[in-house]
CHARMM internal coordinates of N, CA and C (Angstrom, degrees):
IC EDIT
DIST 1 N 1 CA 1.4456
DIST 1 CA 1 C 1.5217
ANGL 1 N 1 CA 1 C 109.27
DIST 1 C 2 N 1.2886
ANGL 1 CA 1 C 2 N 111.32
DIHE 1 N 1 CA 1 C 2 N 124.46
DIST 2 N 2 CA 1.4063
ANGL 1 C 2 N 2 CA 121.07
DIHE 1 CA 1 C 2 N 2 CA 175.70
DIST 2 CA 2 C 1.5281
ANGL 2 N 2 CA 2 C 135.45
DIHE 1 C 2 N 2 CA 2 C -78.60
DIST 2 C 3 N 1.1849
ANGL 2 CA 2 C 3 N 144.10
DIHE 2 N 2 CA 2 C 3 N 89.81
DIST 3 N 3 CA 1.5674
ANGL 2 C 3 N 3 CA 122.25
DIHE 2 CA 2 C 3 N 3 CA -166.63
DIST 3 CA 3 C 1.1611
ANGL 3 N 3 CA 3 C 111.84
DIHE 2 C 3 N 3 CA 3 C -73.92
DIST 3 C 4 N 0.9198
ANGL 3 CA 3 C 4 N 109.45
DIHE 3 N 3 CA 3 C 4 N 139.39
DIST 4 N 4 CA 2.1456
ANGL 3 C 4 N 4 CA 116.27
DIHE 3 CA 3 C 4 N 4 CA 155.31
DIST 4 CA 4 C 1.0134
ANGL 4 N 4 CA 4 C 104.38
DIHE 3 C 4 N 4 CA 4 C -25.73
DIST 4 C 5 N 1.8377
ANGL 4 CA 4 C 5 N 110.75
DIHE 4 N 4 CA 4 C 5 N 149.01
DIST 5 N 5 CA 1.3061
ANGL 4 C 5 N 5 CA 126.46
DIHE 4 CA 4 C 5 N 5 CA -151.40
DIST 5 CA 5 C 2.0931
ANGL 5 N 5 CA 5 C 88.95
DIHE 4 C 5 N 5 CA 5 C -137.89
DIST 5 C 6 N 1.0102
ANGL 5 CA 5 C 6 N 103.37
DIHE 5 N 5 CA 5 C 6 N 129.89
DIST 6 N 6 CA 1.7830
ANGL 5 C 6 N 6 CA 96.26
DIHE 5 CA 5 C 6 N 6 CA 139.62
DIST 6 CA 6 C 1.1972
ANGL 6 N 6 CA 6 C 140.96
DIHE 5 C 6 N 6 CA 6 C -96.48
DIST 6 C 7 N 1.3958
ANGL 6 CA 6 C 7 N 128.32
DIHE 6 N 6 CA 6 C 7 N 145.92
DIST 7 N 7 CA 1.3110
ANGL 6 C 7 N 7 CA 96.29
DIHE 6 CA 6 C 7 N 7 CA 152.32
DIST 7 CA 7 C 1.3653
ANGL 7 N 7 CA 7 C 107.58
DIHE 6 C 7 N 7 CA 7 C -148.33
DIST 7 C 8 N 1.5475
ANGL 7 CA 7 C 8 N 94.30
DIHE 7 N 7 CA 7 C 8 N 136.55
DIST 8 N 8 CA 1.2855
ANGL 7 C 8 N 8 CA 143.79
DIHE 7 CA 7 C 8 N 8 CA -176.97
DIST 8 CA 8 C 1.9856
ANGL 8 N 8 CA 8 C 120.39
DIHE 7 C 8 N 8 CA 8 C -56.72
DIST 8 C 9 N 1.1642
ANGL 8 CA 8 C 9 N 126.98
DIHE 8 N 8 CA 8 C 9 N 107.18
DIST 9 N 9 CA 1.4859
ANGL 8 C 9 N 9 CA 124.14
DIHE 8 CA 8 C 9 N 9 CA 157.63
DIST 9 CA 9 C 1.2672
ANGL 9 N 9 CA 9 C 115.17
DIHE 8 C 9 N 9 CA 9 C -134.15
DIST 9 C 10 N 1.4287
ANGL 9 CA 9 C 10 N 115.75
DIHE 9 N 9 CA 9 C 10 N 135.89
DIST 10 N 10 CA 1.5223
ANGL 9 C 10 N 10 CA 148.97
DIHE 9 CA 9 C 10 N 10 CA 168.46
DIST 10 CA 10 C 1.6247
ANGL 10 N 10 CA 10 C 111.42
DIHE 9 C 10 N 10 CA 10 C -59.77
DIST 10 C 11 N 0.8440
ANGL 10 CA 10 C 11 N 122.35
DIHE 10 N 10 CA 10 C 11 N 88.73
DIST 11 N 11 CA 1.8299
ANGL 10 C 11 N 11 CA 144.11
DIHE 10 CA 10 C 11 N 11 CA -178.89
DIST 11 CA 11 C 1.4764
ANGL 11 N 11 CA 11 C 113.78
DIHE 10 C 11 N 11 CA 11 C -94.57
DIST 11 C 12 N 2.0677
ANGL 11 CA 11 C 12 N 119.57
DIHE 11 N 11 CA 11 C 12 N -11.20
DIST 12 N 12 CA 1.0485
ANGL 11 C 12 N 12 CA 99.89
DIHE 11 CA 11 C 12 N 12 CA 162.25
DIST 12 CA 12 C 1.3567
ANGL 12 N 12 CA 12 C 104.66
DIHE 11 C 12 N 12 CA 12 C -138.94
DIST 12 C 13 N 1.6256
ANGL 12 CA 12 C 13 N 106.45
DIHE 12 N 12 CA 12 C 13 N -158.52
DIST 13 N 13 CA 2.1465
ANGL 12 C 13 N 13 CA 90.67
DIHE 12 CA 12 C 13 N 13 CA -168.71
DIST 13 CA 13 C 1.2704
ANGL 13 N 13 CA 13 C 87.37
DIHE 12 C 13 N 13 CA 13 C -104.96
DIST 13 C 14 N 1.3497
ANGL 13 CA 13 C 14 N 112.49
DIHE 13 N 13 CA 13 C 14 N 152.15
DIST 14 N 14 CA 0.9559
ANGL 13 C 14 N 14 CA 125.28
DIHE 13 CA 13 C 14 N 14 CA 153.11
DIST 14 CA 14 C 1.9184
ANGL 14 N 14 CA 14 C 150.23
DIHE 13 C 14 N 14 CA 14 C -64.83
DIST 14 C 15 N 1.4824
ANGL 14 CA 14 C 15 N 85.87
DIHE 14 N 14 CA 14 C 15 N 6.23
DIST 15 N 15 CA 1.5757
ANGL 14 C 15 N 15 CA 118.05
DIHE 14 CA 14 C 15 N 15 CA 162.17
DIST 15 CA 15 C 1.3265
ANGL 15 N 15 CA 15 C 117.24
DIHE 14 C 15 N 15 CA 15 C -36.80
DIST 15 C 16 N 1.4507
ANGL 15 CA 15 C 16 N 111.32
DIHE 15 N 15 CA 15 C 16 N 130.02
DIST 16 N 16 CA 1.4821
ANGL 15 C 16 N 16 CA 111.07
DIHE 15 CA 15 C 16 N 16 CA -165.00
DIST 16 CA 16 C 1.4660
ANGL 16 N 16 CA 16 C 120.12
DIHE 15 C 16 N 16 CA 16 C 23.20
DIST 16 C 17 N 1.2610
ANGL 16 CA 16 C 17 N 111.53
DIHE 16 N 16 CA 16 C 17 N 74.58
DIST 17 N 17 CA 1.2530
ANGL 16 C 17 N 17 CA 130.38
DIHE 16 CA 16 C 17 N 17 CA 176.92
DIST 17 CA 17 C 1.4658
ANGL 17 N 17 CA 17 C 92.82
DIHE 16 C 17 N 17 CA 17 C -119.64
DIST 17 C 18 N 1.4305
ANGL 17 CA 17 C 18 N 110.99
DIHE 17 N 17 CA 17 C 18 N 162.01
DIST 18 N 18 CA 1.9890
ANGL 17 C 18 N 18 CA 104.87
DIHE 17 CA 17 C 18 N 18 CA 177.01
DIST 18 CA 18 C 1.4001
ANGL 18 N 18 CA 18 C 99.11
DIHE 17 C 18 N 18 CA 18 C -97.88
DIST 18 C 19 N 1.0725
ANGL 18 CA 18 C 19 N 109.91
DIHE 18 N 18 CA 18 C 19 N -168.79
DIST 19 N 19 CA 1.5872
ANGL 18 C 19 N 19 CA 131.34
DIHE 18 CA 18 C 19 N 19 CA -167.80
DIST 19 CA 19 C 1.2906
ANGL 19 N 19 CA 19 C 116.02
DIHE 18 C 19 N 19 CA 19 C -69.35
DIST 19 C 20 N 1.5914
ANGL 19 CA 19 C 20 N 121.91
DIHE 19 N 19 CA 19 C 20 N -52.20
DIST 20 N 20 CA 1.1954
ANGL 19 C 20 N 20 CA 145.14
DIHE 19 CA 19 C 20 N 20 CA 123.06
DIST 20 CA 20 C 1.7719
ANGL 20 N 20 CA 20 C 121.23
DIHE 19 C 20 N 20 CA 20 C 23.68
DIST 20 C 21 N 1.1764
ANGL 20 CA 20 C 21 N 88.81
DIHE 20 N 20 CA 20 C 21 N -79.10
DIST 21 N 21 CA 1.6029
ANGL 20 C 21 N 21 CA 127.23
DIHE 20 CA 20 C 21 N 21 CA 175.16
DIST 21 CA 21 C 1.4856
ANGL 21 N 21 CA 21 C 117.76
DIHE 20 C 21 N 21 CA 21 C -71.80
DIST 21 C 22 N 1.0687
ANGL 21 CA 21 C 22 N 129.93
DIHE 21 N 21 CA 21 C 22 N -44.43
DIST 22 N 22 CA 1.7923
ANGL 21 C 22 N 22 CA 157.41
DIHE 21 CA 21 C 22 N 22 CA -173.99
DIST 22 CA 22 C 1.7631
ANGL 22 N 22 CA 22 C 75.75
DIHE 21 C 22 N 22 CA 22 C -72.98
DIST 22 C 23 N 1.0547
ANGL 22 CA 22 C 23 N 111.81
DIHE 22 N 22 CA 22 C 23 N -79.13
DIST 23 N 23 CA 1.9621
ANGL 22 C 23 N 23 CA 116.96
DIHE 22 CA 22 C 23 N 23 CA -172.42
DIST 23 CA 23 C 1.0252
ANGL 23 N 23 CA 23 C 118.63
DIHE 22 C 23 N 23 CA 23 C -29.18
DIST 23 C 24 N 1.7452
ANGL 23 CA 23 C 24 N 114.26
DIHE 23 N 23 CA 23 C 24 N -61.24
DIST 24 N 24 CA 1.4246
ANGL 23 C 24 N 24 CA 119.32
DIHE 23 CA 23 C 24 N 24 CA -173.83
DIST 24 CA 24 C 1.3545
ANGL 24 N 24 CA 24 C 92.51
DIHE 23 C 24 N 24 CA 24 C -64.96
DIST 24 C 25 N 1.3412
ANGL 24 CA 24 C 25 N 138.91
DIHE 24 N 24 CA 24 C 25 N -74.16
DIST 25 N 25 CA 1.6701
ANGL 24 C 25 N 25 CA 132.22
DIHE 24 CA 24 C 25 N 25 CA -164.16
DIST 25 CA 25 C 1.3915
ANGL 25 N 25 CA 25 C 108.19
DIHE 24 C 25 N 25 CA 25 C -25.88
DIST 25 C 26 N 1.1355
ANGL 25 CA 25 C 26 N 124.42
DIHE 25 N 25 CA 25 C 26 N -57.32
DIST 26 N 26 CA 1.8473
ANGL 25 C 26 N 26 CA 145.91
DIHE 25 CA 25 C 26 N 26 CA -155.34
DIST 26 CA 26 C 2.2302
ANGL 26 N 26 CA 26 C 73.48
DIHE 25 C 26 N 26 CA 26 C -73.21
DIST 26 C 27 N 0.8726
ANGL 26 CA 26 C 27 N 125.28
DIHE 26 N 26 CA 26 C 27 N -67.52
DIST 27 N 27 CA 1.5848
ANGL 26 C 27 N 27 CA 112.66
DIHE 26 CA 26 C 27 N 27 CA -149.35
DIST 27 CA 27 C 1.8044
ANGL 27 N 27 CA 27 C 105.73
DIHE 26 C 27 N 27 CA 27 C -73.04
DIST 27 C 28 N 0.9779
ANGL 27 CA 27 C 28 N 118.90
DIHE 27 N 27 CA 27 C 28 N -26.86
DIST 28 N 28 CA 1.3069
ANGL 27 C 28 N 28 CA 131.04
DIHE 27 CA 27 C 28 N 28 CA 160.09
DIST 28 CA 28 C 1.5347
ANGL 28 N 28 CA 28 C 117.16
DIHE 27 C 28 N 28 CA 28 C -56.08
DIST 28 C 29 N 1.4669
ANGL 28 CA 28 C 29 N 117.37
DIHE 28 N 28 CA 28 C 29 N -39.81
DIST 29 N 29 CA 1.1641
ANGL 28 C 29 N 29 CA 100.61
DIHE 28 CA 28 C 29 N 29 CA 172.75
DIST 29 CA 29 C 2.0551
ANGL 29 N 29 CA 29 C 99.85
DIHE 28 C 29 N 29 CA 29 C 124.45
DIST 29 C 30 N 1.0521
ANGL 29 CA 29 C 30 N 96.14
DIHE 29 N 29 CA 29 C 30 N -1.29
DIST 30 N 30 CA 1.5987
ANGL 29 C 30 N 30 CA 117.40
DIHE 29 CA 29 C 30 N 30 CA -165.65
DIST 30 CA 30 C 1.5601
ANGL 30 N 30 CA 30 C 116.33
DIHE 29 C 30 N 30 CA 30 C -94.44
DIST 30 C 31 N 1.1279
ANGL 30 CA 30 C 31 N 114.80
DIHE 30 N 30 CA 30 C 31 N -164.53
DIST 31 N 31 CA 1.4412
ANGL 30 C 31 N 31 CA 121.11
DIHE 30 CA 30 C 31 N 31 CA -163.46
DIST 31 CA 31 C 1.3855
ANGL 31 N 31 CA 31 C 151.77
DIHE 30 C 31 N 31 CA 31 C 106.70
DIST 31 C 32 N 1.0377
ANGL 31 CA 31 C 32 N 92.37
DIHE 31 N 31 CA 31 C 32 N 3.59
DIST 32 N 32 CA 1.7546
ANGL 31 C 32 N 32 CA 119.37
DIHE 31 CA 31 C 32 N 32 CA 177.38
DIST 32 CA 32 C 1.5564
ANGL 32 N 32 CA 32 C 113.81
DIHE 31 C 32 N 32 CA 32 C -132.41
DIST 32 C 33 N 1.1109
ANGL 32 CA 32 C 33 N 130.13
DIHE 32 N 32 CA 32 C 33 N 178.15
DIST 33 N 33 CA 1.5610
ANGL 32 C 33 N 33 CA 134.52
DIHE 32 CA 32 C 33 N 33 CA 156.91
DIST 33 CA 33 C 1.1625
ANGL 33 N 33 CA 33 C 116.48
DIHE 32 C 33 N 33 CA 33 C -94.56
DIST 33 C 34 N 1.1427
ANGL 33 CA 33 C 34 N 132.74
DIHE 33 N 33 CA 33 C 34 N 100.58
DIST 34 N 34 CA 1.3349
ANGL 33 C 34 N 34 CA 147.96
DIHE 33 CA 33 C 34 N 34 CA 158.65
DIST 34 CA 34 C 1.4410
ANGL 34 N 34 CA 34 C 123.24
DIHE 33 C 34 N 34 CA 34 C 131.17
DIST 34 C 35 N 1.6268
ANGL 34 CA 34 C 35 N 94.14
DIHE 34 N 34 CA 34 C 35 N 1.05
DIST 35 N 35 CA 1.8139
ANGL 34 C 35 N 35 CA 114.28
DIHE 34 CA 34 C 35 N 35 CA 172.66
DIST 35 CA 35 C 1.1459
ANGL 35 N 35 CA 35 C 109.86
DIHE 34 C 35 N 35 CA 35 C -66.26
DIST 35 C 36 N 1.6073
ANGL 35 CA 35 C 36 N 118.80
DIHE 35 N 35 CA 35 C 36 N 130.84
DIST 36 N 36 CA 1.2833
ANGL 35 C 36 N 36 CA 134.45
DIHE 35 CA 35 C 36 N 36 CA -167.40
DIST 36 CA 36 C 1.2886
ANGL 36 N 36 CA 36 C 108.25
DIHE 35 C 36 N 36 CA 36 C -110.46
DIST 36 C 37 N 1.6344
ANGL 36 CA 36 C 37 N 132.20
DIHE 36 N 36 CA 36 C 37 N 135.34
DIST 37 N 37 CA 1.3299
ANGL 36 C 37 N 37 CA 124.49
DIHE 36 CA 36 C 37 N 37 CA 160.04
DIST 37 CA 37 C 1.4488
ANGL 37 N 37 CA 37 C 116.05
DIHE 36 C 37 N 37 CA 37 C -124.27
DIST 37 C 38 N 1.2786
ANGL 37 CA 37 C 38 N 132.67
DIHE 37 N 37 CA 37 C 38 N -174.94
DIST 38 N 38 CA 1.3478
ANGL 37 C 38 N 38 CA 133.83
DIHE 37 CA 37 C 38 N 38 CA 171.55
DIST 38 CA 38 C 1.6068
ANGL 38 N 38 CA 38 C 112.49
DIHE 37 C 38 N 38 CA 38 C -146.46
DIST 38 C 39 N 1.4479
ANGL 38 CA 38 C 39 N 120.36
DIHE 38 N 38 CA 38 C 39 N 124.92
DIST 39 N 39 CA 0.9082
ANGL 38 C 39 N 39 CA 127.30
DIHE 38 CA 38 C 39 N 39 CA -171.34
DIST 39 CA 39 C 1.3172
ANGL 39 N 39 CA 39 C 118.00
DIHE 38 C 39 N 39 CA 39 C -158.37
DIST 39 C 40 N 1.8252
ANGL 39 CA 39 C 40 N 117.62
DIHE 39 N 39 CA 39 C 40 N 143.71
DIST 40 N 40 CA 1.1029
ANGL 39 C 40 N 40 CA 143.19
DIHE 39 CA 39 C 40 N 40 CA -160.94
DIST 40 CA 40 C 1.9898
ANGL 40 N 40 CA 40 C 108.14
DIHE 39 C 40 N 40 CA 40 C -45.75
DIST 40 C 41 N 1.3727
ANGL 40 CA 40 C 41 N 107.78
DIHE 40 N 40 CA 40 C 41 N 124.50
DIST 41 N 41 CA 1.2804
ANGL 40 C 41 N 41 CA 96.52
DIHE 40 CA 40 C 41 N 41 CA -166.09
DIST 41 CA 41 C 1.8644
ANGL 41 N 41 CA 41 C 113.07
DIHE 40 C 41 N 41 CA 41 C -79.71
DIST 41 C 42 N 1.2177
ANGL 41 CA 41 C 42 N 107.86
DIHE 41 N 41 CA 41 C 42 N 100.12
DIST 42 N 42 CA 1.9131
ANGL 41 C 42 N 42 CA 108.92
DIHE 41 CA 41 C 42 N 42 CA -155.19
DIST 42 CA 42 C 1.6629
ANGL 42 N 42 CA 42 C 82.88
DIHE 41 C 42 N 42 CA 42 C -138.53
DIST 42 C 43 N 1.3972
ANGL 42 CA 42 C 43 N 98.02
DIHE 42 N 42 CA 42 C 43 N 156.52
DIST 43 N 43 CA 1.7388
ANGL 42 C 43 N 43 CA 136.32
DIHE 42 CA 42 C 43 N 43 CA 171.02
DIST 43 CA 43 C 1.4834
ANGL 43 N 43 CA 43 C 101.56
DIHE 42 C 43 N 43 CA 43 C -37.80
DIST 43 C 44 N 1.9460
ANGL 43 CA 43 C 44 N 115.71
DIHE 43 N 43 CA 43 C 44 N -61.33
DIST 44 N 44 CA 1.1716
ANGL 43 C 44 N 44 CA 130.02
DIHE 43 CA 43 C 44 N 44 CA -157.71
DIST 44 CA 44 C 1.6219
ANGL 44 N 44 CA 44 C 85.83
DIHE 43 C 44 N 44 CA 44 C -63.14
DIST 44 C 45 N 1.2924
ANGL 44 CA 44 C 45 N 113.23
DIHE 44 N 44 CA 44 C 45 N -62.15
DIST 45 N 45 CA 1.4251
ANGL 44 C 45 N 45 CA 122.53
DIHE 44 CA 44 C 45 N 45 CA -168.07
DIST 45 CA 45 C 1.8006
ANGL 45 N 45 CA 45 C 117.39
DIHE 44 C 45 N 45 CA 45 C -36.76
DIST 45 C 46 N 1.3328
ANGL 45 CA 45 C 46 N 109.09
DIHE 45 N 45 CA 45 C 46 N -46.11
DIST 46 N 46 CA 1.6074
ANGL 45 C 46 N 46 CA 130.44
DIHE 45 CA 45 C 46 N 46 CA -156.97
DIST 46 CA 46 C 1.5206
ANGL 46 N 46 CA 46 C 86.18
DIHE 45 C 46 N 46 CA 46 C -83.63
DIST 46 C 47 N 1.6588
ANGL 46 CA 46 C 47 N 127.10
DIHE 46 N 46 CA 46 C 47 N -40.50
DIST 47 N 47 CA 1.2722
ANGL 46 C 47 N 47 CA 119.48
DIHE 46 CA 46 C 47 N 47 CA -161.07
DIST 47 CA 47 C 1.6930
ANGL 47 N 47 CA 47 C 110.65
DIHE 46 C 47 N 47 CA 47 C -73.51
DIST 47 C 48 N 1.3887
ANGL 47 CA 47 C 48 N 109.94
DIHE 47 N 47 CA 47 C 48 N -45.05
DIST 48 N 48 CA 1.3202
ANGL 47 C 48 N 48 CA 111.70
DIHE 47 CA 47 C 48 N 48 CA 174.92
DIST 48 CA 48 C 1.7847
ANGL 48 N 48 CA 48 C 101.22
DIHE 47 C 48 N 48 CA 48 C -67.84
DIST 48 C 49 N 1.4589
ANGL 48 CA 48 C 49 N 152.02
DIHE 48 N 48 CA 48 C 49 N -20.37
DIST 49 N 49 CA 1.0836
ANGL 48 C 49 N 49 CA 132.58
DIHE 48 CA 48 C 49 N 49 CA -172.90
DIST 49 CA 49 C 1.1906
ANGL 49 N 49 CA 49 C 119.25
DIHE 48 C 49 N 49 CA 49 C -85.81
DIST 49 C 50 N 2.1787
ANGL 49 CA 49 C 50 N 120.12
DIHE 49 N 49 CA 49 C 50 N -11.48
DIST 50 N 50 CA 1.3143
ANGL 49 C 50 N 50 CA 144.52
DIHE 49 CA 49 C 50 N 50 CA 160.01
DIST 50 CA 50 C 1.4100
ANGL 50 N 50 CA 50 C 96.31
DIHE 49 C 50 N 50 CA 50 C -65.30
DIST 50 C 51 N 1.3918
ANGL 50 CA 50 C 51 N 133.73
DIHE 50 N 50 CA 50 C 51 N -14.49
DIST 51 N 51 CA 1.0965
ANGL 50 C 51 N 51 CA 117.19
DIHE 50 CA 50 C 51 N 51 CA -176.29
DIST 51 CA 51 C 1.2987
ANGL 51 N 51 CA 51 C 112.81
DIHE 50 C 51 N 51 CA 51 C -92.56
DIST 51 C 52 N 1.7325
ANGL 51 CA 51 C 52 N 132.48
DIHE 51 N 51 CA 51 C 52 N -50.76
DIST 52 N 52 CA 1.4519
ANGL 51 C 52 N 52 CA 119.54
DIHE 51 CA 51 C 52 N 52 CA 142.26
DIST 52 CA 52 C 1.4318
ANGL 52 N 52 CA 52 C 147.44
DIHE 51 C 52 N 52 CA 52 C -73.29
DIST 52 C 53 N 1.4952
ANGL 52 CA 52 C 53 N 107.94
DIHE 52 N 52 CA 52 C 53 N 23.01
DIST 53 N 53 CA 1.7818
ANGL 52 C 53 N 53 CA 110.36
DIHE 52 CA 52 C 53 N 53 CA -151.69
DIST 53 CA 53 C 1.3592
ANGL 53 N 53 CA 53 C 96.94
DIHE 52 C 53 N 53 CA 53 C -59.82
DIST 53 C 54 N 1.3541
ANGL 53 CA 53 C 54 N 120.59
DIHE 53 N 53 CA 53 C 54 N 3.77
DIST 54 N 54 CA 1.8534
ANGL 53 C 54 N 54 CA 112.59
DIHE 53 CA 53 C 54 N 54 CA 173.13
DIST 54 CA 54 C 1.4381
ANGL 54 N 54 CA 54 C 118.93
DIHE 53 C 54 N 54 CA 54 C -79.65
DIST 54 C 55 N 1.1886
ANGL 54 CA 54 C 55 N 103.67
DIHE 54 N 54 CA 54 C 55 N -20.22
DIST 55 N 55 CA 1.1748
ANGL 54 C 55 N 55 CA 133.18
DIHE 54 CA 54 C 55 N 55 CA 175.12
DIST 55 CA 55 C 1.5319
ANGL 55 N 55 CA 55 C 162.87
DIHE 54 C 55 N 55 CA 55 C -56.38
DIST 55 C 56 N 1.6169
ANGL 55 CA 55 C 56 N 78.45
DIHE 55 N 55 CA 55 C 56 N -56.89
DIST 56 N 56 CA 2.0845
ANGL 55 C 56 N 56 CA 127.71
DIHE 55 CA 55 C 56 N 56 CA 163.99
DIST 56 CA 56 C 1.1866
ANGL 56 N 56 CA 56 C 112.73
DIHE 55 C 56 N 56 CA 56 C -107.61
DIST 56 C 57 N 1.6450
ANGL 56 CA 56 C 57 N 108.13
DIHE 56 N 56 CA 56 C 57 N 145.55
DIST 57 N 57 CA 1.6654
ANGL 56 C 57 N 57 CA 93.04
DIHE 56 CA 56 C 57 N 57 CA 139.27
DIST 57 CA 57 C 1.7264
ANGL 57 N 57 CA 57 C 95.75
DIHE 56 C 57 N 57 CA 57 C -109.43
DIST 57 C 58 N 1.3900
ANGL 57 CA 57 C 58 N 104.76
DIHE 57 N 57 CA 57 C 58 N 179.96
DIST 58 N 58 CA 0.9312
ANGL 57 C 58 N 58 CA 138.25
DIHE 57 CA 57 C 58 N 58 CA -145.91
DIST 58 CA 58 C 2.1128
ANGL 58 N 58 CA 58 C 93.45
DIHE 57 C 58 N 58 CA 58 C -131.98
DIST 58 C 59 N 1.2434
ANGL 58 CA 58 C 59 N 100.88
DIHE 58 N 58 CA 58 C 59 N 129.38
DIST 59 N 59 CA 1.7056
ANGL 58 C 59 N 59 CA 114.91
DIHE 58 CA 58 C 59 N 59 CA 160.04
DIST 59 CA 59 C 1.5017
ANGL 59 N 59 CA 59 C 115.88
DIHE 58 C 59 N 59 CA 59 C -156.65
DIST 59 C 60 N 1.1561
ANGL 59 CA 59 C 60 N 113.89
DIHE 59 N 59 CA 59 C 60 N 108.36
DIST 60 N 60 CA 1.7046
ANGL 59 C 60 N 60 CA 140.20
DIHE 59 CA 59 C 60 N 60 CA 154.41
DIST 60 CA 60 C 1.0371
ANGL 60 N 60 CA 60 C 103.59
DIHE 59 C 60 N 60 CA 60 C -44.28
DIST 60 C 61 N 1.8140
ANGL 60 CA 60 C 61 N 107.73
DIHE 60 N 60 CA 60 C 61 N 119.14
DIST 61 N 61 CA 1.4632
ANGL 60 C 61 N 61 CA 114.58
DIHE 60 CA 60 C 61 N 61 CA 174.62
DIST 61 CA 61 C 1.5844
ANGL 61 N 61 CA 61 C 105.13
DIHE 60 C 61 N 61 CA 61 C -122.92
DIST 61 C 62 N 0.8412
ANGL 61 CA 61 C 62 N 107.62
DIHE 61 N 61 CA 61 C 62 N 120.25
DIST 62 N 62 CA 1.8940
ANGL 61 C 62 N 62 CA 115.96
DIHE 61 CA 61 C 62 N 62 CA -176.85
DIST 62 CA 62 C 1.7504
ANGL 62 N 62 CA 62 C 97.39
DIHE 61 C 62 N 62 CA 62 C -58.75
DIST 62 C 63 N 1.4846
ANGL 62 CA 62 C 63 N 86.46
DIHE 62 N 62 CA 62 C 63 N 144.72
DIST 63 N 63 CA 1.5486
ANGL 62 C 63 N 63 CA 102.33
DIHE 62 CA 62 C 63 N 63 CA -177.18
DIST 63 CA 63 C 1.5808
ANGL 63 N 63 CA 63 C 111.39
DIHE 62 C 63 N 63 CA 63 C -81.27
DIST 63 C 64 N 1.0842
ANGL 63 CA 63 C 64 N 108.70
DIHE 63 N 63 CA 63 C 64 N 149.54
DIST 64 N 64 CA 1.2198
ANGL 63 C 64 N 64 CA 122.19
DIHE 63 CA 63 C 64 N 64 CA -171.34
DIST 64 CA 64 C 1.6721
ANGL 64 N 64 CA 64 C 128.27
DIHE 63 C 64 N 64 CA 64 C -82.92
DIST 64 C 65 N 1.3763
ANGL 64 CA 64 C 65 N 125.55
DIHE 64 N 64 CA 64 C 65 N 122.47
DIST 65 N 65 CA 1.5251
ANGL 64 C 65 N 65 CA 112.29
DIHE 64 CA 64 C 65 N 65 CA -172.97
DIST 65 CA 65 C 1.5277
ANGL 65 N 65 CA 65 C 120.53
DIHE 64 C 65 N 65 CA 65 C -75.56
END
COOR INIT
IC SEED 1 N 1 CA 1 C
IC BUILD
């Protein structure tokens, strides 16, 4: 069984962003503009992306059969 997936790209800089913020990007997989990641669609996941959603966008990819 497959779960829903996101995936994640960085659309703005992370310039004067705090430390905080710089962290979550780096653990996501992020850090650049236009760097793409994909990741398991979970609580832990959604909580750190409330932490840059100024940041990302965000696209829901249905899980696969």
């Amino acid at each position: 069984m497959s779960a829903a997936k996101l995936v994640i790209r960085q659309v703005r800089s992370a310039n004067g962003a705090d430390r905080r913020q710089l962290a979550t990007l780096r653990a996501l997989g992020l850090g650049r503009i236009g760097r793409t990641a994909e990741r398991p669609d979970t609580a832990t996941v959604r909580g750190q992306l409330r932490t840059v959603r100024h940041l990302v966008e965000i696209e829901e990819v249905a899980a696969a059969r």
